[in-house]
Structure formats: structure tokens, C-alpha cells
C-alpha positions as CSV (number, residue, x, y, z in Angstrom):
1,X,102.1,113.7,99.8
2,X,100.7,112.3,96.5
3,X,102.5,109.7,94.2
4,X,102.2,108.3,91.1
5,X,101.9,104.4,91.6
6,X,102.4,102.0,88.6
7,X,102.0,98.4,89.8
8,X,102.8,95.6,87.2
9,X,102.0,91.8,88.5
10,X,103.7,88.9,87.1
11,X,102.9,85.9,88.2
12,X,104.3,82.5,88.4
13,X,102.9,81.2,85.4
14,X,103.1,77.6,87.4
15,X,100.8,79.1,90.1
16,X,97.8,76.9,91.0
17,X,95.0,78.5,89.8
18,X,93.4,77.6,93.2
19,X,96.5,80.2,94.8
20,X,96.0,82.6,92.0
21,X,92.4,83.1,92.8
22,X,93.4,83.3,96.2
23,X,96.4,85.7,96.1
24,X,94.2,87.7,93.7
25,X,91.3,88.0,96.2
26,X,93.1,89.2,98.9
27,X,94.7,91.8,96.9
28,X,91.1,93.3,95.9
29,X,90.3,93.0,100.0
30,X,93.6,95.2,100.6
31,X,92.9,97.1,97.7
32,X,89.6,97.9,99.2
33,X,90.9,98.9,102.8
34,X,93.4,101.7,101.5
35,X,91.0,103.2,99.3
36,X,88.7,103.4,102.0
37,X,91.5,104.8,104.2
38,X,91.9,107.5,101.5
39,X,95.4,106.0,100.8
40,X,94.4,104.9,97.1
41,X,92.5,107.5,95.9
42,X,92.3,106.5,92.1
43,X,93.2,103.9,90.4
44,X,93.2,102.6,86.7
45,X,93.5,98.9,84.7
46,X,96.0,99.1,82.3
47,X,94.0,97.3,79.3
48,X,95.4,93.3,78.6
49,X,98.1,93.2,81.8
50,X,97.5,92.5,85.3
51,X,98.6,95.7,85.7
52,X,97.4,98.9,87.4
53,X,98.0,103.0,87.6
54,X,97.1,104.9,90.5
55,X,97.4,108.1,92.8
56,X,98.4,107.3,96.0
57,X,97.7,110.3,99.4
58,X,100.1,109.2,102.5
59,X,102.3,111.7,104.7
60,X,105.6,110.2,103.9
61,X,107.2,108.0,101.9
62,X,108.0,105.9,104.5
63,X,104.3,105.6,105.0
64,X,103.9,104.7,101.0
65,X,106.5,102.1,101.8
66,X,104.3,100.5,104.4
67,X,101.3,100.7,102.1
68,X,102.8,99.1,99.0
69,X,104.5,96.4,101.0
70,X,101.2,95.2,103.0
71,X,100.0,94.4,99.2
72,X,99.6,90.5,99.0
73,X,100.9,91.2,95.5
74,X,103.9,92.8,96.4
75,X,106.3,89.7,96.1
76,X,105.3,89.6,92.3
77,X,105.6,92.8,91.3
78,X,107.0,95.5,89.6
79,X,106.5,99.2,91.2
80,X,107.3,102.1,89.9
81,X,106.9,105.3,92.0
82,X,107.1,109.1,91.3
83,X,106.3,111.5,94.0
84,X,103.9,114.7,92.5
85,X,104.2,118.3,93.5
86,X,101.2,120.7,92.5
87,X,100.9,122.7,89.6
88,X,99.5,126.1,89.5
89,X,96.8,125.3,86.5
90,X,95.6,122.6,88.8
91,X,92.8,124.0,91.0
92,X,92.1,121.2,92.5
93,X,93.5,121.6,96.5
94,X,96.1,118.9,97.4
95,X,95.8,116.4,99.9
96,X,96.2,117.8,103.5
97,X,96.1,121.3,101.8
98,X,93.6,122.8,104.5
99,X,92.9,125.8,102.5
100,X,90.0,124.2,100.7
């Protein structure tokens, strides 16, 4: 299944900027792992907010769940989901669609 993933980080503005460097790091390193899992597949900065846009392949939503929870982030921040079913203009094959 593929969702629609809006992610909007606010952080304590009395955060060390020691932990926010920190925090921050370790969200890029996740980051990294799930795109490399194929779980992120894109992703886009939403210009002047620490704030981010992207499409997001698991089997389940429980699975999504798991993925947006193991986000050091997570604590701090707003997500909005929306689950996406194909469209017959797109010709681009879905995940897990083993017709391609």
C-alpha cells in the first residue's frame, strides 16, 4: 500500500542545540534506513519549515504505524496520513503490483 505522508516537526524551542543536532542526526540515519528498505520512496522539504512530504510503500497500515513511530522525531511531530489507490491515467505499476 502507498500513503501520502506529511510530517511537520516542532521542536522545543528551549532544546539545546547540542540535542537538536543530535535528535536531528539520527532522524537523517532512520531516514536513510527506510529509504533503503524501499519504505520511503520519495520524499520532499517543504521550503522555510522543518517539515517534509513523502510517499511512503508498506503492506499495511499497521506496518506504516511501526515505520512512522521508529522516527526519533516522532514525539515532536505533526503527521498527517492519506492512504493512495491507483488511478487509471497513471501508468506507472504500483508497489507490489507484479504485473510490471
Amino acid at each position: 500500500m502507498e500513503f501520502l505522508v506529511e510530517i511537520v516537526t516542532e521542536l522545543p524551542p528551549d532544546m539545546p542545540e547540542t540535542a537538536r543536532a543530535a535528535l536531528l542526526a539520527r532522524e537523517r540515519e532512520r531516514g536513510a534506513a527506510l529509504r533503503d528498505a524501499g519504505t520511503l520512496r520519495r520524499i520532499w522539504r517543504l521550503p522555510g519549515r522543518l517539515a517534509n512530504v513523502g510517499i511512503w510503500s508498506v503492506p499495511d497500515a499497521d506496518a506504516l504505524h511501526e515505520a512512522l513511530t521508529s522516527l526519533p522525531v516522532q514525539p515532536y511531530a505533526r503527521i498527517t496520513v492519506t492512504a493512495l489507490a491507483g488511478h487509471p491515467l497513471d501508468s506507472t505499476p504500483a508497489a507490489g503490483d507484479d504485473t510490471a
